[in-house]
C-alpha atoms as a printed R data frame, in Angstrom:
    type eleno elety resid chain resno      x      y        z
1   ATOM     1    CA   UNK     A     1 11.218 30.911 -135.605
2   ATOM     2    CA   UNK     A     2 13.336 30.601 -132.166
3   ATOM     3    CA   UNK     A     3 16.240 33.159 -131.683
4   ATOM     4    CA   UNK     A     4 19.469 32.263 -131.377
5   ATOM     5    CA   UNK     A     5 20.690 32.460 -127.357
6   ATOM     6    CA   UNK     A     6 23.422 35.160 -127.259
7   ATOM     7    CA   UNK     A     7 26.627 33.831 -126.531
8   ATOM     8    CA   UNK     A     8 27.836 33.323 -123.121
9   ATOM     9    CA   UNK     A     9 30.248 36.259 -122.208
10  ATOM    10    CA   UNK     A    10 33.722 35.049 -121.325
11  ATOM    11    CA   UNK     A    11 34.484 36.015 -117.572
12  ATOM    12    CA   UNK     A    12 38.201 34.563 -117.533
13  ATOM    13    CA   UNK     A    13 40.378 37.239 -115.731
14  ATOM    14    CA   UNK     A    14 42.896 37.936 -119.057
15  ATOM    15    CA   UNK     A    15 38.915 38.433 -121.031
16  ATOM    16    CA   UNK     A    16 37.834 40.372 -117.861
17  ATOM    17    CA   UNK     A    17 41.216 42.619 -118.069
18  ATOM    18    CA   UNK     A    18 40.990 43.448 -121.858
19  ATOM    19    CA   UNK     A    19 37.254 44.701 -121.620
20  ATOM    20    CA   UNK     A    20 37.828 46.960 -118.696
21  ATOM    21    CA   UNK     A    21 37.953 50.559 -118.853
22  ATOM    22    CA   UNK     A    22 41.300 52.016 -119.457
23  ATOM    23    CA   UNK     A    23 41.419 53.821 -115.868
24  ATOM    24    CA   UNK     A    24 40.813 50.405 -114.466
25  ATOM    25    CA   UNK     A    25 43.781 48.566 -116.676
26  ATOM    26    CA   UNK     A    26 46.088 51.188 -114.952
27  ATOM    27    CA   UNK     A    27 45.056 50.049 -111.184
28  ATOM    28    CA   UNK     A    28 45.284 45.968 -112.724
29  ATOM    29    CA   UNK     A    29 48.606 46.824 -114.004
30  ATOM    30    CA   UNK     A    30 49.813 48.819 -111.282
31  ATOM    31    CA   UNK     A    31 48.758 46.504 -108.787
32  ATOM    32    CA   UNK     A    32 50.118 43.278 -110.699
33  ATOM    33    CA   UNK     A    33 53.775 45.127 -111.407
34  ATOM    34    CA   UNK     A    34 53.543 46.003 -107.143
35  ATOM    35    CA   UNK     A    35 52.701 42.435 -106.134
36  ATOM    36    CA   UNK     A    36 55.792 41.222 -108.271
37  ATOM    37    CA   UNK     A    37 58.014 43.675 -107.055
38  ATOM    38    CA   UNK     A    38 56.930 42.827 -103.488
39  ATOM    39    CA   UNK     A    39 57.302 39.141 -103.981
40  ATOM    40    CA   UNK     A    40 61.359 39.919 -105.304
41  ATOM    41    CA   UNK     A    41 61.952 42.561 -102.482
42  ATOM    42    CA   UNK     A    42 60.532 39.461  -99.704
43  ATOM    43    CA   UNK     A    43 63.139 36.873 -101.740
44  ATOM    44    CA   UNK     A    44 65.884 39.372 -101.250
45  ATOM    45    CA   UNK     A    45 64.993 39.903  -97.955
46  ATOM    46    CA   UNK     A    46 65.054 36.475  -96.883
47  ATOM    47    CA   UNK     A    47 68.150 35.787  -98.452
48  ATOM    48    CA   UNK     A    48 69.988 39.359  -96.620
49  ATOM    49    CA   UNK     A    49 68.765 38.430  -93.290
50  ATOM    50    CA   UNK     A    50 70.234 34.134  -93.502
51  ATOM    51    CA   UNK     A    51 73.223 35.716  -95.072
52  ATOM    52    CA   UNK     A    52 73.706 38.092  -92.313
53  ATOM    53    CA   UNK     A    53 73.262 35.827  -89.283
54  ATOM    54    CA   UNK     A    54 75.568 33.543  -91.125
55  ATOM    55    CA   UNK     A    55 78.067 36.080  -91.097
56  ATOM    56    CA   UNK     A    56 77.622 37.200  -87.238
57  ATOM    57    CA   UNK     A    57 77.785 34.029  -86.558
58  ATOM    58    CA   UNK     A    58 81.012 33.202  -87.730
59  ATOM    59    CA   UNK     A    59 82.296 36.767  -86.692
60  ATOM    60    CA   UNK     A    60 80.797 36.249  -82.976
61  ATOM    61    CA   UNK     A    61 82.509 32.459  -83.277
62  ATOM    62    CA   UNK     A    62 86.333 34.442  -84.398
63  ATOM    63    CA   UNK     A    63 85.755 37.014  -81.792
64  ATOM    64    CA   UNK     A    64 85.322 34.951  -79.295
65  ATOM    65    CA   UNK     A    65 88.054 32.789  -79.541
66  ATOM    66    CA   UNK     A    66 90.295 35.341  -77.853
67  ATOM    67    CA   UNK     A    67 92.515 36.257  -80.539
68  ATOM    68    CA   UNK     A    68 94.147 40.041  -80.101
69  ATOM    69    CA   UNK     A    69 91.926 42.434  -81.567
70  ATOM    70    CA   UNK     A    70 94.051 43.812  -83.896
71  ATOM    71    CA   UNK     A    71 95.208 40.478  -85.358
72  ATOM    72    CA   UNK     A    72 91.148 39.962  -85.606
73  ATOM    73    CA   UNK     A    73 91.366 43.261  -87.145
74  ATOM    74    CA   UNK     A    74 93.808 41.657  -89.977
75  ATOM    75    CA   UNK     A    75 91.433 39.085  -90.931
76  ATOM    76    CA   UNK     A    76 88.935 41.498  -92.310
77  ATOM    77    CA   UNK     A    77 91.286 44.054  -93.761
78  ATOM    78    CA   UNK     A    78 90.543 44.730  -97.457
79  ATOM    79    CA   UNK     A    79 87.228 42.987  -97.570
80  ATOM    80    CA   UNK     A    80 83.430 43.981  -98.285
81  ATOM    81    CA   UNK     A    81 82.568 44.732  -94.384
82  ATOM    82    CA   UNK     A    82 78.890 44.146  -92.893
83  ATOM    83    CA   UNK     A    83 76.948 43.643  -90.188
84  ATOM    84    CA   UNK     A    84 79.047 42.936  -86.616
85  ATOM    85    CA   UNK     A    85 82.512 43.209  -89.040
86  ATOM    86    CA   UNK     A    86 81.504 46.325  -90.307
87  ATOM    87    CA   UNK     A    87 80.654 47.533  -86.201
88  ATOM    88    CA   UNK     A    88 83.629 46.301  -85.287
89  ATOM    89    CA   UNK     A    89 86.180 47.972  -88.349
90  ATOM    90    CA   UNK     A    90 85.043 51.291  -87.451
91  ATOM    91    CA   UNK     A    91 85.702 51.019  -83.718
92  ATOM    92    CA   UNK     A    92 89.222 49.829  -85.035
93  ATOM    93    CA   UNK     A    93 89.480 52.219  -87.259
94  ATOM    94    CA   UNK     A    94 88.652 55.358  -84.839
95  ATOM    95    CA   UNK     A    95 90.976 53.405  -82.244
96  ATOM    96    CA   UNK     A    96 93.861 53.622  -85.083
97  ATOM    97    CA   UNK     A    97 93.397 57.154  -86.028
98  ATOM    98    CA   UNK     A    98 93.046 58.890  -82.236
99  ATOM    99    CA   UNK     A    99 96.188 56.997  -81.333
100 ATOM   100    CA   UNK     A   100 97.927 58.338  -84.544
101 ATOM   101    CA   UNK     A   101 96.764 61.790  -83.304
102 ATOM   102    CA   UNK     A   102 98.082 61.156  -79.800
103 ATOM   103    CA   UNK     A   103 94.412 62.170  -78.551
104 ATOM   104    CA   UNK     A   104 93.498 62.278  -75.204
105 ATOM   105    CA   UNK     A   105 92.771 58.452  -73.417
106 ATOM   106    CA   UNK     A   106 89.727 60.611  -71.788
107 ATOM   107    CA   UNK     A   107 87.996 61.553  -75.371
108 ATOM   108    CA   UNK     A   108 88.986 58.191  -76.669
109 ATOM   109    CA   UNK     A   109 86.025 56.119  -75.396
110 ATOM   110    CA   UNK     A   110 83.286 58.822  -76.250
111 ATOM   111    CA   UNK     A   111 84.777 58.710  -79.410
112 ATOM   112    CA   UNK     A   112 84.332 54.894  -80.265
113 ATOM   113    CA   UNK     A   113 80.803 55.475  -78.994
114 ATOM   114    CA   UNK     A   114 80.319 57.676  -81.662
115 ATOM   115    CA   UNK     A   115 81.802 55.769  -83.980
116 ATOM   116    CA   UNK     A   116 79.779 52.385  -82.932
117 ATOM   117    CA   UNK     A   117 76.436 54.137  -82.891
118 ATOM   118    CA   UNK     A   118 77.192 55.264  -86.598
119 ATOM   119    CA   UNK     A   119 78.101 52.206  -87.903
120 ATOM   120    CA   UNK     A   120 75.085 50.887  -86.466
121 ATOM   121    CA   UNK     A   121 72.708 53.225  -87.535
122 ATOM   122    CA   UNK     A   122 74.302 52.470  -90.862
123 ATOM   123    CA   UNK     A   123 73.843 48.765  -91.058
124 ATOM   124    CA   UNK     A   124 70.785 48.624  -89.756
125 ATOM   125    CA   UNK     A   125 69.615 51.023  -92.250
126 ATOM   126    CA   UNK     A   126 70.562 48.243  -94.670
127 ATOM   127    CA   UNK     A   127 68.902 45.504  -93.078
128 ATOM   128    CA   UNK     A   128 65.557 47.655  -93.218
129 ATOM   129    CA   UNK     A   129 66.445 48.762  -96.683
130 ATOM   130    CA   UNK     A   130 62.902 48.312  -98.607
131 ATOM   131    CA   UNK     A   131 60.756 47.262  -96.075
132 ATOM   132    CA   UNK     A   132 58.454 50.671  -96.490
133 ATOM   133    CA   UNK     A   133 57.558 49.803 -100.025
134 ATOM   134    CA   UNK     A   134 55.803 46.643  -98.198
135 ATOM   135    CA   UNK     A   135 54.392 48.489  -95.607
136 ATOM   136    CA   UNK     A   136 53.249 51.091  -98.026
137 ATOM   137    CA   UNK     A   137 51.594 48.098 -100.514
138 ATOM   138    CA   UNK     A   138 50.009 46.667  -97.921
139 ATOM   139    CA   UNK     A   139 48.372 49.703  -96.323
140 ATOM   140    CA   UNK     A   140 47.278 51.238  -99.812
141 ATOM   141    CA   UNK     A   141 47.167 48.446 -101.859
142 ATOM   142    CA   UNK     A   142 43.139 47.881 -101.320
143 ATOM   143    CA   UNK     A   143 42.520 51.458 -101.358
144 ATOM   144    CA   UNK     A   144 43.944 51.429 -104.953
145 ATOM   145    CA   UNK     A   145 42.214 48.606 -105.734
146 ATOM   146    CA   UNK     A   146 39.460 49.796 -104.243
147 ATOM   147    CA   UNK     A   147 39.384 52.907 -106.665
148 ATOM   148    CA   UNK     A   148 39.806 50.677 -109.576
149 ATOM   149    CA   UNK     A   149 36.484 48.998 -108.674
150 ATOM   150    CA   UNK     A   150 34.714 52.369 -107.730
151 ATOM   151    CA   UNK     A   151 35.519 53.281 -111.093
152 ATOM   152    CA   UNK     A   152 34.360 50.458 -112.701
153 ATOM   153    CA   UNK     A   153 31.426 50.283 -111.293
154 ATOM   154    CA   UNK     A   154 30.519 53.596 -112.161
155 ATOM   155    CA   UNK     A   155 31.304 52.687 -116.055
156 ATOM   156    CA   UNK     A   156 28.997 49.632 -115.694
157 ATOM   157    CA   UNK     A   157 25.952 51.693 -114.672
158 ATOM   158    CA   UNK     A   158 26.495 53.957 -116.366
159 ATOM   159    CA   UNK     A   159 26.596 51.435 -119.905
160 ATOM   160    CA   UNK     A   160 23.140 50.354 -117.922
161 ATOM   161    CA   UNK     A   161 21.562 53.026 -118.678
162 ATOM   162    CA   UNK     A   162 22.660 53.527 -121.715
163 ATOM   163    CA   UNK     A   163 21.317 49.963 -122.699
164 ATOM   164    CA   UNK     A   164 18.265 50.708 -120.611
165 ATOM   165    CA   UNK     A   165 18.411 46.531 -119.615
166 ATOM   166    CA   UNK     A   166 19.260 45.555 -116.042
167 ATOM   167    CA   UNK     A   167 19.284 42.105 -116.305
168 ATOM   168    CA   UNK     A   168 21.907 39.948 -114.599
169 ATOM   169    CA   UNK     A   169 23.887 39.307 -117.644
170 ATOM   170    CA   UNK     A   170 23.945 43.085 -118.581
171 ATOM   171    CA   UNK     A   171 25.067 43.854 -115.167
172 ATOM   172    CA   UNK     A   172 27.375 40.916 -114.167
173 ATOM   173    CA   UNK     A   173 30.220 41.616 -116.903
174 ATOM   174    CA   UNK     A   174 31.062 45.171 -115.500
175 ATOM   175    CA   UNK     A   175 30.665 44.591 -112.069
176 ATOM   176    CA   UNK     A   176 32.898 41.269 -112.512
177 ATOM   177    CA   UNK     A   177 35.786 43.459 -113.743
178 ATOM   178    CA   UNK     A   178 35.533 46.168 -111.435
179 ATOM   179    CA   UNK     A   179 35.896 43.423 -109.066
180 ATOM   180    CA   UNK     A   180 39.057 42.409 -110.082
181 ATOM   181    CA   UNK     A   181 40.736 45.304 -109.606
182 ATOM   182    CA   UNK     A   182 39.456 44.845 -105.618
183 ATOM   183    CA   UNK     A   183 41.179 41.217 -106.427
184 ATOM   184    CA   UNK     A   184 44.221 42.061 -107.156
185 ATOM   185    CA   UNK     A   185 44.753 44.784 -104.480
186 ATOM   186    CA   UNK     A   186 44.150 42.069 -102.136
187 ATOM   187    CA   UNK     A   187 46.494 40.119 -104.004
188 ATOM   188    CA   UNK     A   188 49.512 42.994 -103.693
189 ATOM   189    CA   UNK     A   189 48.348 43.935 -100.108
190 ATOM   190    CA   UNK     A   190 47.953 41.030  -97.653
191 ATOM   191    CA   UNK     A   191 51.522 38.990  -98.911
192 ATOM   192    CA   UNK     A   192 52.960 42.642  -98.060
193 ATOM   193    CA   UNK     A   193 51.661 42.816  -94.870
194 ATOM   194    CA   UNK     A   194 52.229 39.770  -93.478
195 ATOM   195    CA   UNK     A   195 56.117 39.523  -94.914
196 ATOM   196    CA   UNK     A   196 56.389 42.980  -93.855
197 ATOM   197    CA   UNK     A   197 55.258 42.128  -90.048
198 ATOM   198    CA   UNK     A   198 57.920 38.707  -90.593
199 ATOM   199    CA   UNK     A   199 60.801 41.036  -92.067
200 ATOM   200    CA   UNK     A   200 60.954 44.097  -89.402
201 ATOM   201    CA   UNK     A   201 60.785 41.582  -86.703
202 ATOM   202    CA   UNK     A   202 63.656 39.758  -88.167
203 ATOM   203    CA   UNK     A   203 65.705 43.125  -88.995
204 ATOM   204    CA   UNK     A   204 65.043 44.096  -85.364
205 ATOM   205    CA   UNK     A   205 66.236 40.608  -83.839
206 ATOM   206    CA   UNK     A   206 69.477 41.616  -86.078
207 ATOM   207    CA   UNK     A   207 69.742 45.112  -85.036
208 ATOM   208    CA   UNK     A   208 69.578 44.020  -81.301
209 ATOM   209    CA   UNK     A   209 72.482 41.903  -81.820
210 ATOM   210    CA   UNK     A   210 74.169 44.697  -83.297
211 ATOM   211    CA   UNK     A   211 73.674 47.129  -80.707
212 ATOM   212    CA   UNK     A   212 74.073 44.072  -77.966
213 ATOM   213    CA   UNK     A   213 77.652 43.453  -79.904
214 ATOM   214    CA   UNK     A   214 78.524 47.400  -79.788
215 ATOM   215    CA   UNK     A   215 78.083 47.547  -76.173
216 ATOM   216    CA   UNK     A   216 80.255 44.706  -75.368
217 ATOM   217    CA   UNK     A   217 82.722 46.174  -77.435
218 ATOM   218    CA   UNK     A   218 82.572 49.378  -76.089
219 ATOM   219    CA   UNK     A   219 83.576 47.951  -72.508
220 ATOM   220    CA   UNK     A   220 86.032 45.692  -74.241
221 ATOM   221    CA   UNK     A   221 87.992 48.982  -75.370
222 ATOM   222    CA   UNK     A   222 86.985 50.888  -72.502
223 ATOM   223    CA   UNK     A   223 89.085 48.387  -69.833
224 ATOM   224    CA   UNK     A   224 92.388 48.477  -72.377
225 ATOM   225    CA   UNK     A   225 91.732 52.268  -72.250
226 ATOM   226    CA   UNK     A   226 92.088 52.315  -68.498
227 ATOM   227    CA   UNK     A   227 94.610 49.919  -68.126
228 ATOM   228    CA   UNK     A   228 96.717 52.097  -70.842
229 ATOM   229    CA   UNK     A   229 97.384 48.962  -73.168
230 ATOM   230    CA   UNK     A   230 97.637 48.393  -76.942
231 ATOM   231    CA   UNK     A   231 95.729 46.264  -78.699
């Protein structure tokens, strides 16, 4: 009498998932709730960064027509202020307030610098805002992964022994789903990396034409503070 073949075990990755050990579900899950997260933060990324060159570049395109500044200044009164607007608001706004005091014209300019150097620490802060959790995915993202098959493959010999069989389709199942935690660390860590590489670069082409934009202000101001005119 022949014996029936034992059926095939099912190596699809949600069959693979459900039969892992309960450590290794937590690195899956972990992993698979990281990747999404990093895939939204790289959207909203993209979409910050075309918004804010859209908006220097129709700030740099009003500034350099040659209106007055503080007409300029009118324009963007009472409205959400970012990137070169925001830079350029706060020098106002420090201009407003040491003329109000009657400061000193020789205090005036260091002040401004002050002011600038704030406003772009500030927005550049924004523009980098989330990039570490992409740089922190992609660096430890295997690692975790890499854990999650450790473990995994420690459960699988260990049921080994326990069967006392080491045939190929005792061992395959386990090792298959320790695997895919290594999988799906991959998965979270090398889209991290390489949008994280794409991102800074892009935030630091932005923050250079923030700084670039703060300087030229700066010596804007600092000729109408030695020629003693208004605005």
């Amino acid at each position: 009498m022949e014996t029936a073949a034992a059926p095939a075990h099912d190596f699809s990755m949600l069959a693979l998932f459900l039969q892992a050990d309960w450590v290794v579900k937590g690195v899956m899950i972990g992993l698979l709730v990281a990747s999404i997260w990093c895939w939204a933060i790289i959207a909203n990324r993209i979409a910050a960064y075309a918004k804010a060159r859209r908006d220097m570049a129709a700030f740099d395109k009003a500034f350099a027509a040659g209106r007055p500044l503080a007409d300029l200044r009118q324009d963007y009164a009472g409205k959400a202020q970012s990137g070169l607007s925001a830079v350029f608001v706060a020098a106002m706004d420090e201009w407003d307030k040491s003329h109000a005091a009657q400061a000193a014209a020789g205090g005036l300019q260091s002040r401004l610098e002050i002011a600038l150097d704030l406003a772009v620490t500030e927005q550049s802060a924004k523009l980098e805002q989330r990039l570490g959790f992409l740089a922190t995915i992609g660096s430890a993202g295997p690692f975790v992964g890499l854990f999650g098959t450790v473990w995994g493959i420690m459960n699988a010999f260990t049921a080994i022994a326990n069967a006392e069989n080491t045939s190929l389709a005792v061992v395959a199942p386990g090792i298959a789903e320790a695997l895919l935690a290594t999988a799906l660390g991959l998965l979270a860590a090398i889209p991290a990396v390489i949008a994280y590489n794409k991102l800074s670069a892009d935030a630091g082409k932005l923050i250079s034409r923030l700084e670039g934009f703060a300087d030229r202000l700066v010596a804007l101001l600092s000729r109408q503070i030695d020629a003693g005119r208004a605005l």
